[in-house]
C-alpha positions as CSV (number, residue, x, y, z in Angstrom):
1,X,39.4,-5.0,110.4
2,X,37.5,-3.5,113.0
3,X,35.3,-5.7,115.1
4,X,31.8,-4.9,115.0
5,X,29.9,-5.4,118.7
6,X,26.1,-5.4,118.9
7,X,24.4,-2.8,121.6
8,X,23.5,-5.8,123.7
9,X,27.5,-6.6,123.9
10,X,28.3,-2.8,124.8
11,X,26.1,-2.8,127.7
12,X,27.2,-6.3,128.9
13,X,30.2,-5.0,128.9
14,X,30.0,-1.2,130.8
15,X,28.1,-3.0,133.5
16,X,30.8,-5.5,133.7
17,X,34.2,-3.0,133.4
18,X,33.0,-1.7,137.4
19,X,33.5,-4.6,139.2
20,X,37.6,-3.8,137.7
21,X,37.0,-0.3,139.1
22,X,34.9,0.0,141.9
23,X,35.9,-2.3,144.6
24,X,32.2,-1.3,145.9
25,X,30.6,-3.3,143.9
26,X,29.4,-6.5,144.5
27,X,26.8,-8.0,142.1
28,X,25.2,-7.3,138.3
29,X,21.9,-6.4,140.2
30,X,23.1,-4.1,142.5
31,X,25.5,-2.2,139.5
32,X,22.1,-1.7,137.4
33,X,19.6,-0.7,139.5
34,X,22.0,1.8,141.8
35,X,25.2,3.1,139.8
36,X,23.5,6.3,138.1
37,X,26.9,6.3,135.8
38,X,26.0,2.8,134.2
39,X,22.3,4.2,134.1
40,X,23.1,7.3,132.3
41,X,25.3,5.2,129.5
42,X,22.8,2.7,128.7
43,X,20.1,5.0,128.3
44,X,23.2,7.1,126.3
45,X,23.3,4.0,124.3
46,X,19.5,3.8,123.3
47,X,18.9,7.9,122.8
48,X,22.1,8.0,120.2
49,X,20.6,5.1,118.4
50,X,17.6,7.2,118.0
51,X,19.4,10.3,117.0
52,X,21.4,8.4,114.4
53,X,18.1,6.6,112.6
54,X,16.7,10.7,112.6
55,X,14.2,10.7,115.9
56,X,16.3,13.6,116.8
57,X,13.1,15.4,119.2
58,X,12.8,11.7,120.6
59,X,16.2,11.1,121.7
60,X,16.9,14.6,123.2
61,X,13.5,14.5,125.1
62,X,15.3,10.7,126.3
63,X,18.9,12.1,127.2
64,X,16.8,14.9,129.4
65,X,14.7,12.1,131.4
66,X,17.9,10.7,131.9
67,X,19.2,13.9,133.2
68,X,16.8,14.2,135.5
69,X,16.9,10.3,137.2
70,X,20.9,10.6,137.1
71,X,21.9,14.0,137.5
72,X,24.2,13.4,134.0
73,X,23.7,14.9,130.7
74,X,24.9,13.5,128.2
75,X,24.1,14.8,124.6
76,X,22.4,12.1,121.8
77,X,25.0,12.4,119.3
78,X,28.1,11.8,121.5
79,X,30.3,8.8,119.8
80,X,30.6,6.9,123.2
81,X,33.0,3.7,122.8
82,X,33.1,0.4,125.0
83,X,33.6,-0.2,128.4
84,X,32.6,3.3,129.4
85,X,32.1,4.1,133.1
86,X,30.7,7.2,134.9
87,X,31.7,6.8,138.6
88,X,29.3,8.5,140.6
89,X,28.4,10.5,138.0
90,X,26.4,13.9,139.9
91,X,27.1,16.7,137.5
92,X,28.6,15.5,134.2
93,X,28.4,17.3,131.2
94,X,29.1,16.1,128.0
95,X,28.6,17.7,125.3
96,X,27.1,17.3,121.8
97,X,30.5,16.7,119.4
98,X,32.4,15.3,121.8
99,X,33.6,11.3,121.1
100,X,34.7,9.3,123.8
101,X,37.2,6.1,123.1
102,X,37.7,2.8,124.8
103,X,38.0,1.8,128.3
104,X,37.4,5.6,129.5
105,X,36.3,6.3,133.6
106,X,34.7,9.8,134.4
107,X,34.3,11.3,137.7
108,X,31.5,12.9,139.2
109,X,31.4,17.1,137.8
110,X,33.5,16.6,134.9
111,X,32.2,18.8,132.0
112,X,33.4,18.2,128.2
113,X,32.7,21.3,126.7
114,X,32.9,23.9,124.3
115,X,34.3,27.2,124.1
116,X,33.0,28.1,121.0
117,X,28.8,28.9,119.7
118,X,30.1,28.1,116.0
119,X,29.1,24.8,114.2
120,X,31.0,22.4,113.9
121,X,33.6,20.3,116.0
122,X,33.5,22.2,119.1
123,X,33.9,19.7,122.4
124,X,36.8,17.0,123.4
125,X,37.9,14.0,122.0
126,X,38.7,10.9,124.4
127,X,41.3,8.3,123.4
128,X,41.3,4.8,124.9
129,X,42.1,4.3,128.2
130,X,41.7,8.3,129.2
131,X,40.7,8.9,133.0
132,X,39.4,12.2,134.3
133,X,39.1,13.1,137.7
134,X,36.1,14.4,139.5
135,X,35.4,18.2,138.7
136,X,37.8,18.4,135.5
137,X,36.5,20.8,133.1
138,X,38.2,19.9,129.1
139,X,37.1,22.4,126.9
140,X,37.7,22.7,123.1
141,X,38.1,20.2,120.3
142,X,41.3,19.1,121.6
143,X,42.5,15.4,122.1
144,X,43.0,13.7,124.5
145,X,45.7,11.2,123.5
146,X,45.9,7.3,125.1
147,X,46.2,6.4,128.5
148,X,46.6,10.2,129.6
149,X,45.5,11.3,133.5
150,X,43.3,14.5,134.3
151,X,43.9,15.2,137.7
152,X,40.7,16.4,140.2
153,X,39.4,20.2,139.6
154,X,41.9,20.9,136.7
155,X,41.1,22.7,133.4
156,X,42.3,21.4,130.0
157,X,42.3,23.2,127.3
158,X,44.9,22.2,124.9
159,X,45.6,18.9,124.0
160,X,47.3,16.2,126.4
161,X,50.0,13.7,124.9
162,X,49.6,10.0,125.7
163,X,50.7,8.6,128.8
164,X,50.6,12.6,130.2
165,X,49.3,13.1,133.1
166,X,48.1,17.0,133.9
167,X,47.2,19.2,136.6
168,X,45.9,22.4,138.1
169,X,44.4,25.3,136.2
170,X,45.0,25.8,133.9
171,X,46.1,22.1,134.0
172,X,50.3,21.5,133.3
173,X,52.5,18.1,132.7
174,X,53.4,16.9,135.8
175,X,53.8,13.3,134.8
176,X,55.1,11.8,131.3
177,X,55.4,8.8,129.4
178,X,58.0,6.6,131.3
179,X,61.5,6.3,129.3
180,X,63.2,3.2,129.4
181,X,65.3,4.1,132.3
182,X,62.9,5.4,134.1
183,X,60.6,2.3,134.0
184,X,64.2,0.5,135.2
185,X,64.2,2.4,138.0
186,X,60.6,1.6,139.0
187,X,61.3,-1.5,139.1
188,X,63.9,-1.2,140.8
189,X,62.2,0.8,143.6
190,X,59.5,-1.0,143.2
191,X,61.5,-4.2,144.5
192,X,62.7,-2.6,147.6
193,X,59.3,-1.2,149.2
194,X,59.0,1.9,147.6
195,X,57.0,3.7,144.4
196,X,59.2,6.0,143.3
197,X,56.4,7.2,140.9
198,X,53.4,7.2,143.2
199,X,53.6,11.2,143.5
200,X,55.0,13.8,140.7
201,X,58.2,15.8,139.9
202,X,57.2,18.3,141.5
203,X,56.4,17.0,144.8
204,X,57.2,18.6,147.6
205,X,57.6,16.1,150.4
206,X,61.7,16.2,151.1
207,X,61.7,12.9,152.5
208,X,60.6,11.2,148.8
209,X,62.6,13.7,147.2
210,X,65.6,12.4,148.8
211,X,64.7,8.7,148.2
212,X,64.2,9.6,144.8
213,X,67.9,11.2,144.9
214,X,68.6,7.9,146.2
215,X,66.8,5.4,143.5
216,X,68.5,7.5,140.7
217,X,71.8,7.1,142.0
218,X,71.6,3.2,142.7
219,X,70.1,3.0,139.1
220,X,73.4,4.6,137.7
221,X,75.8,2.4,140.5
222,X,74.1,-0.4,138.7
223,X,74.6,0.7,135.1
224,X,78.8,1.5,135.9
225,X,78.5,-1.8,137.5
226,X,76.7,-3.8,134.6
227,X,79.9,-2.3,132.3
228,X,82.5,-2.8,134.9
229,X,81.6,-6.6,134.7
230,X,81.7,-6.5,131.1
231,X,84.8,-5.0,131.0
232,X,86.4,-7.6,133.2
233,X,84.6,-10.5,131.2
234,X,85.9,-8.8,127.8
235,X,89.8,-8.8,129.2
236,X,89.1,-12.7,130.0
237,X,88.7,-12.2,134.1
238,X,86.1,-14.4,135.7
239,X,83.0,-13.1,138.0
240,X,82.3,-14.4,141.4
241,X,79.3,-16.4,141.5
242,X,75.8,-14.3,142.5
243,X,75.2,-17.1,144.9
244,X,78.6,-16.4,146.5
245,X,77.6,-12.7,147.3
246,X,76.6,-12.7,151.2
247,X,73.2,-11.9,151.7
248,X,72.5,-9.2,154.2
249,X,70.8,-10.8,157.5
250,X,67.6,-8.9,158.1
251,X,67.5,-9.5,161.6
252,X,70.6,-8.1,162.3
253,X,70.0,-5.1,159.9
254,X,66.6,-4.4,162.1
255,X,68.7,-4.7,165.3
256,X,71.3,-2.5,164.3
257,X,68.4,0.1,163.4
258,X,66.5,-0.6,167.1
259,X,70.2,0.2,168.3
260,X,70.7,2.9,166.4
261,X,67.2,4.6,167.3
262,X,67.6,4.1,171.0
């Protein structure tokens, strides 16, 4: 059953959602009276009311005063969910079919457009959890599917998978939903320092290339190991302890390394 939530409850809550997302911010007076992205979406939230109870003339004349204080236009009849936040906000366009989910950020220049003058469905559609980086331009009714990434300047215009992540123009996967192997080996790199995951597959930089050579190949020691042990526990041998294992000293590891430098 879906939850119903009062306007008052939908602004509470997009002025709320940027203290998780702009470390700027620092109190609920300072959000309304000086973030032009949370000014633009509550006035958003007023004009659409108007457009939906038929003061059509009344609510575009509102959505172009807002234009004007926030440098954000964002059409009446856009379906705008909760929690929605417009950092910075200079130059956004959104246009009049587009719907917007849950728990969506928007960067300053982004345009959801249409590349069509027919009626009719003709802009984006957001999912939940969808951020778009400043200057991306989605064009088209295409989807946008959950917790998908639109990287800075790119150009979508066909439809993005969940968890995707796309760049570049016109914008390509350069990120996809983690397997279950893969999220092993994040962890896994996570726990000794590094994010394995922090820049694409197609990165260039040969020094995280190679220690992503390296966290794929511990991941799979660590798999022939996990059977190994099975194997031997299965033919009735006994393991070692873990607490038997010798830890390495780190001291002496960083010495060895000052050694080795000089």
């Amino acid at each position: 059953m879906t939850e119903k939530v009062t306007l008052w409850q939908r602004i509470k809550e997009d002025i709320l959602c940027v203290f998780d997302r702009d470390p700027a911010a620092r109190n609920v007076f300072e959000i309304i009276t000086t973030y032009p992205g949370v000014q633009a979406v509550q006035w958003h939230r007023l004009s659409h009311w108007l457009w939906l109870h038929n003061f059509k003339w009344l609510a575009r004349f509102l959505s172009t005063l807002t234009r004007w204080m926030t440098g954000i236009e964002i059409h009446p009849a856009v379906k705008i969910g909760r929690r929605f936040f417009i950092d910075h906000g200079m130059g956004v366009v959104i246009g009049e079919t587009a719907e917007i989910g849950d728990d969506c950020t928007l960067y300053h220049g982004v345009t959801l457009g249409g590349t069509s003058w027919k009626e009719g469905k003709r802009h984006p559609t957001l999912a939940n959890n969808v951020v778009v980086g400043a200057g991306a331009k989605v064009l088209g009714p295409i989807c946008v599917h959950d917790g998908a990434r639109i990287g800075s300047n790119a150009v979508v215009v066909k439809e993005v998978a969940a968890g995707e992540t796309v760049v570049g123009v016109p914008a390509r996967v350069v990120r996809t939903k983690l397997s279950e192997d893969e999220k092993q080996q994040q962890q896994l790199a996570q726990s000794v320092g590094f994010d394995a995951y922090g820049t694409s597959n197609e990165t260039l930089d040969p020094v995280a290339s190679a220690i992503h050579g390296l966290i794929e190949h511990i991941h799979a020691l660590d798999k022939r190991v996990e059977a190994m042990a099975e194997t031997i526990q299965r033919l009735g041998g006994e393991l070692p302890p873990e607490d038997s294992i010798p830890e390495i000293d780190q001291c002496e590891l960083q010495q060895d390394q000052s050694d080795n430098n000089s």
